[in-house]
N, CA, C and O atoms as a Maestro MAE file, in Angstrom:
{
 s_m_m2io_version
 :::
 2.0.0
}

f_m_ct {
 s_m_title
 :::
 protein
 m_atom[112] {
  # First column is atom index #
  i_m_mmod_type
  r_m_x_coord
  r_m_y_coord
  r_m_z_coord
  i_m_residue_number
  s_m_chain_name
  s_m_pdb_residue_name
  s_m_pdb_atom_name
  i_m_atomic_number
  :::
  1 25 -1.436 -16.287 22.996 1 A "UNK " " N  " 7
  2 3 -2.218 -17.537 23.085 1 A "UNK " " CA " 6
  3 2 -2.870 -17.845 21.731 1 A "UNK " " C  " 6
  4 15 -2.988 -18.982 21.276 1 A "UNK " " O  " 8
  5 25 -3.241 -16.829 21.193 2 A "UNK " " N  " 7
  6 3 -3.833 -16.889 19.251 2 A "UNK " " CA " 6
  7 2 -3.122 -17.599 18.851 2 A "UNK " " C  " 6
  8 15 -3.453 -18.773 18.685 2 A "UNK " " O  " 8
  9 25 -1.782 -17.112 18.525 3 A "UNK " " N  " 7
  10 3 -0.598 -17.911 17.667 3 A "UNK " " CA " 6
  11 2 -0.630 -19.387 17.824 3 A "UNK " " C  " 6
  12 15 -0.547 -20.236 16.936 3 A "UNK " " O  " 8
  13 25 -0.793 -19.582 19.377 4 A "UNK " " N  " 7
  14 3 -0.203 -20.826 19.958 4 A "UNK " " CA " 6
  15 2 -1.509 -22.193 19.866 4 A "UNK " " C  " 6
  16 15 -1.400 -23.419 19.839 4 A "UNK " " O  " 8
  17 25 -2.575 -21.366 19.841 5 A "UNK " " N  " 7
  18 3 -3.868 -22.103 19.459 5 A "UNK " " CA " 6
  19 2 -3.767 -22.260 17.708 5 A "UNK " " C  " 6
  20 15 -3.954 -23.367 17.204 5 A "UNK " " O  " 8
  21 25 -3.557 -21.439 17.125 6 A "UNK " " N  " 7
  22 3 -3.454 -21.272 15.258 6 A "UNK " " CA " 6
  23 2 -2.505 -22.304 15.281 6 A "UNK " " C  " 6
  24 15 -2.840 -23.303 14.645 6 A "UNK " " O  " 8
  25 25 -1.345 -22.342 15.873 7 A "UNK " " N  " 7
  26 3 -0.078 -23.856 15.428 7 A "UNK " " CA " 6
  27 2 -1.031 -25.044 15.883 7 A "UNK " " C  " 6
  28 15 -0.879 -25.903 15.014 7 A "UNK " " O  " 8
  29 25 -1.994 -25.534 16.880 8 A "UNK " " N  " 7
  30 3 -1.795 -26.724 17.518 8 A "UNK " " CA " 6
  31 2 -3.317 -27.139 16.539 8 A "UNK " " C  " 6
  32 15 -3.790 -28.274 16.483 8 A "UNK " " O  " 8
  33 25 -3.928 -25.822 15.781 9 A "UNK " " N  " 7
  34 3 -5.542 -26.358 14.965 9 A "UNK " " CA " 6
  35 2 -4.785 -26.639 13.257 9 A "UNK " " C  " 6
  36 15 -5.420 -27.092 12.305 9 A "UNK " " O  " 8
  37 25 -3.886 -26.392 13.237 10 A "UNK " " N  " 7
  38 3 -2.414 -26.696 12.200 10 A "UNK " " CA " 6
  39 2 -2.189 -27.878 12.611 10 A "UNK " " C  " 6
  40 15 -3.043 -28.674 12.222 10 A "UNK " " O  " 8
  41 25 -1.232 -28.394 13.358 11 A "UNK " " N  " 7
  42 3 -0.852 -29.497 13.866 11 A "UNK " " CA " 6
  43 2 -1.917 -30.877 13.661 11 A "UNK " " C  " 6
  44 15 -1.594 -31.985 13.231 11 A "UNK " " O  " 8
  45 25 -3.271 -30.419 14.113 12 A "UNK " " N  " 7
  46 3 -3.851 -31.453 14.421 12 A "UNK " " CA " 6
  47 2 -4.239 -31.716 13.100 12 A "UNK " " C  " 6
  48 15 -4.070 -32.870 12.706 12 A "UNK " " O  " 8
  49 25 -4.977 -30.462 11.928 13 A "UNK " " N  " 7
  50 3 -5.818 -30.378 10.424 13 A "UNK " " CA " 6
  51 2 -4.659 -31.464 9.744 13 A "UNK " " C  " 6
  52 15 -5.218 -32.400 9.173 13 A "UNK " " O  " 8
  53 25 -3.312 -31.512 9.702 14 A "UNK " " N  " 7
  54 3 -2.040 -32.226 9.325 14 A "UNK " " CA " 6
  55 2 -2.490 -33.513 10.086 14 A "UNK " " C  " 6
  56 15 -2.671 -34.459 9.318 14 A "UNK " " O  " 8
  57 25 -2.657 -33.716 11.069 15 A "UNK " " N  " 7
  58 3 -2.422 -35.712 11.809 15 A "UNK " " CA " 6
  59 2 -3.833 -36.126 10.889 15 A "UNK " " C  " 6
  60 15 -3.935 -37.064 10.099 15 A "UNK " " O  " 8
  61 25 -4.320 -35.651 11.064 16 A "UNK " " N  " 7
  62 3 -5.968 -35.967 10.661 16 A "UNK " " CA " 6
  63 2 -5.887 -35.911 9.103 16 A "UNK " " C  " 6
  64 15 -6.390 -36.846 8.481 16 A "UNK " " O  " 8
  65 25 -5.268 -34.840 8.394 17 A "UNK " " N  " 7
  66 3 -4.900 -35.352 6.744 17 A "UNK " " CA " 6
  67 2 -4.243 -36.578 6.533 17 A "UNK " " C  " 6
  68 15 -4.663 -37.450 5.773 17 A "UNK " " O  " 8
  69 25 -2.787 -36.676 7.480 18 A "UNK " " N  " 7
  70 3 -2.369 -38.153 7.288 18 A "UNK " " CA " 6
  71 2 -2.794 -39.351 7.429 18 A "UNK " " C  " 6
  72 15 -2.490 -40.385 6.836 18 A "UNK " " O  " 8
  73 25 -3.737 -39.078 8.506 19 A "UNK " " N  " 7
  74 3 -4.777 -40.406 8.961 19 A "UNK " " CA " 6
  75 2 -5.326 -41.017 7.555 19 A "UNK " " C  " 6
  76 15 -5.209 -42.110 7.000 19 A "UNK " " O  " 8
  77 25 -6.081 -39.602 7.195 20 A "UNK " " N  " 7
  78 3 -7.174 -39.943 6.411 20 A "UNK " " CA " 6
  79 2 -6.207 -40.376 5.220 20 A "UNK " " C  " 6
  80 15 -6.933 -41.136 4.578 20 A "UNK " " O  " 8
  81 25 -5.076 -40.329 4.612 21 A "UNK " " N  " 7
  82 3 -4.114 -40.363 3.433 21 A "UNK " " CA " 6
  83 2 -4.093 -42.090 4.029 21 A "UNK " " C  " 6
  84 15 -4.642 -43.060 3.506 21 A "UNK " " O  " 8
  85 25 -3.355 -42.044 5.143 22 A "UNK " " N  " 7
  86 3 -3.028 -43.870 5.471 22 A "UNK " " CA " 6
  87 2 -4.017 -44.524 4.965 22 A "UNK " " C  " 6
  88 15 -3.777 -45.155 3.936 22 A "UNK " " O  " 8
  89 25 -5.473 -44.568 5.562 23 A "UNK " " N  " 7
  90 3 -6.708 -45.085 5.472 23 A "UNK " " CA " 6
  91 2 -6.905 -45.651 3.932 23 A "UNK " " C  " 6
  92 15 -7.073 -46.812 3.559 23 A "UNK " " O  " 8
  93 25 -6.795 -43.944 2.863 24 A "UNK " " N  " 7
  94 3 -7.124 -44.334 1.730 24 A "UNK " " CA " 6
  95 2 -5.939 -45.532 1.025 24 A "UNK " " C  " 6
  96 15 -6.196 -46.354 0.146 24 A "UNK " " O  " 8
  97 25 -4.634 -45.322 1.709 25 A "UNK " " N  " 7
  98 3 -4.054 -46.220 0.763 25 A "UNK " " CA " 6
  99 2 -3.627 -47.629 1.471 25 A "UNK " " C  " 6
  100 15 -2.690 -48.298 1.034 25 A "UNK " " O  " 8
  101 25 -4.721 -48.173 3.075 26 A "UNK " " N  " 7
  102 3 -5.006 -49.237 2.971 26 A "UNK " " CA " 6
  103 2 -5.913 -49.684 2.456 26 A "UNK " " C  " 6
  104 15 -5.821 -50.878 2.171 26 A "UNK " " O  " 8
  105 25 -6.959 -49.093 2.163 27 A "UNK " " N  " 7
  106 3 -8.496 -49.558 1.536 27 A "UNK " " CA " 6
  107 2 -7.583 -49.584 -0.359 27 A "UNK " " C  " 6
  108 15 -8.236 -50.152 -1.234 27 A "UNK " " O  " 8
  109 25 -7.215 -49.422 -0.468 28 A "UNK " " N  " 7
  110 3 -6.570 -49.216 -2.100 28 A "UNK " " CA " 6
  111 2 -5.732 -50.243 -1.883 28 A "UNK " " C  " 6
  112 15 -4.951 -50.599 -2.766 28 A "UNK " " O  " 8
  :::
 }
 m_bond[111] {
  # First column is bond index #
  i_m_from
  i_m_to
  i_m_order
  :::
  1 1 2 1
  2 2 3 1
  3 3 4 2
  4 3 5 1
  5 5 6 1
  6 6 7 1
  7 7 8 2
  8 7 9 1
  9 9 10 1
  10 10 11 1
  11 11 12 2
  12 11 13 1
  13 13 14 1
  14 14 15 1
  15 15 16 2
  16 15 17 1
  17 17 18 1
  18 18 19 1
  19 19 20 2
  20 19 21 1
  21 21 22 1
  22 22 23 1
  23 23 24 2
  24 23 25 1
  25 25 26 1
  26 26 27 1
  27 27 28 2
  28 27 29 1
  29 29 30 1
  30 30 31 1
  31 31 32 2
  32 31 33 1
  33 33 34 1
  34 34 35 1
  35 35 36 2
  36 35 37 1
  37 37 38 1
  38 38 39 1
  39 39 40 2
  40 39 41 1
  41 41 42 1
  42 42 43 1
  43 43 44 2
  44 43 45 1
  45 45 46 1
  46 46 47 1
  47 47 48 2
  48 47 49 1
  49 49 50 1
  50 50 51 1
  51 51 52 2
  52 51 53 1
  53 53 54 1
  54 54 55 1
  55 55 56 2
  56 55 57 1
  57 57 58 1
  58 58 59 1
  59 59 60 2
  60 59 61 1
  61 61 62 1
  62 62 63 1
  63 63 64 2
  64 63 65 1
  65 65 66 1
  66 66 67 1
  67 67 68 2
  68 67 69 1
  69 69 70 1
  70 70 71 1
  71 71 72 2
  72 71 73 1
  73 73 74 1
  74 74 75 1
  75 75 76 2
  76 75 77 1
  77 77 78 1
  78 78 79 1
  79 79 80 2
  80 79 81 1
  81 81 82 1
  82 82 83 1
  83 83 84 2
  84 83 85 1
  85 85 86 1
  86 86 87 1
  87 87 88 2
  88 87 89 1
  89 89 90 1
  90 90 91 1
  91 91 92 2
  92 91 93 1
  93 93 94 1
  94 94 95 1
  95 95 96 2
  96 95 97 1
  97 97 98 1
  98 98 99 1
  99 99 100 2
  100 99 101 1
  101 101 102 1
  102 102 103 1
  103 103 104 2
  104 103 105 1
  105 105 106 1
  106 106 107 1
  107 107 108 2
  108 107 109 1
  109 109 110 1
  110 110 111 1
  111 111 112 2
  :::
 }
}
């Protein structure tokens, strides 16, 4: 269940970098 919790707090730290990447290069 470690492993499987460590991929999905991975998964999400990644959607939430891209978010924040989109964001900056609509405000730009």
């Amino acid at each position: 269940m470690s492993k499987m919790d460590n991929s999905q707090n991975t998964e999400k730290m990644g959607c939430v970098e891209q978010e924040q990447t989109e964001i900056r290069d609509g405000q730009v």
